[in-house]
N, C-alpha and C positions, 0 to 999 in steps of 0.2 A: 541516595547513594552518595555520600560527602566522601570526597578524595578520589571520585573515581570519574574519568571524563566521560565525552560522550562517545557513542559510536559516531564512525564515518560516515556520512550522509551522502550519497550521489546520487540526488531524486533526479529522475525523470518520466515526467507525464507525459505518457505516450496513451494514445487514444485508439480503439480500434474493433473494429465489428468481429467476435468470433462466430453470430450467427446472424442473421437478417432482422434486423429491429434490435439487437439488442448491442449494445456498446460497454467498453469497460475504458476504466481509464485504469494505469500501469502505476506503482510506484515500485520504484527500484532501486536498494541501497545497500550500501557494503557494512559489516559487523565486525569490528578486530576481532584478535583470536583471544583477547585479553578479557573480554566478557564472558562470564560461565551461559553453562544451557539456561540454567535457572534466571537469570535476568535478562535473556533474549526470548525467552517465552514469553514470561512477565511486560516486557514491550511490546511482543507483538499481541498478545491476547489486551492490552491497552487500546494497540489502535484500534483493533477491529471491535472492541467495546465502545469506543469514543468515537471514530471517523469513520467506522462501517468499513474497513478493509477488511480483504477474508487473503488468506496464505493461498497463491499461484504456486512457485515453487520456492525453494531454499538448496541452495549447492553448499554444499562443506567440502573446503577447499583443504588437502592433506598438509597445510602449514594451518589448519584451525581458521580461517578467515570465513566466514559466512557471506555468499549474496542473496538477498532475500526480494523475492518479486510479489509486490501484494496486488489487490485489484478490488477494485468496488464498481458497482453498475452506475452507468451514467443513465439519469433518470430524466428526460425531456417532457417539458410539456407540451400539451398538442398547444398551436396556434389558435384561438377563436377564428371563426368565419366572417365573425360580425364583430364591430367596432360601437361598444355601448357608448349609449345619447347621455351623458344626467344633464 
């Protein structure tokens, strides 16, 4: 997209349990009104191909402004019990 900026960006990773064992982390950022639907699809169907984000929600703000909340599962590994010898 040459000549066109970027959208507003105001991440924040927020971390947080909606059910017991499972965890998401938050990304959260504002869209001018200056972007069509068509290239804020286009992005978000980017990240969630590329970063594993999936669409929490999306508000559409009546001056055209989008905020959009995405999320992806935080994946932990278990701990070993044991401390391998080589």
């Amino acid at each position: 997209m040459v000549g066109m900026s970027r959208p507003q960006l105001h991440t924040v990773a927020n971390r947080r349990a909606l059910r017991p064992g499972v965890e998401y982390e938050f990304d959260r950022f504002t869209v001018s009104r200056e972007f069509s639907r068509n290239f804020v699809t286009r992005m978000l169907v980017d990240r969630a191909e590329h970063g594993g984000w999936e669409l929490d929600r999306l508000r559409l703000f009546p001056d055209g402004t989008r905020k959009v909340t995405l999320r992806r599962k935080i994946i932990r590994q278990p701990r070993p019990d044991y401390i391998p010898i080589f």
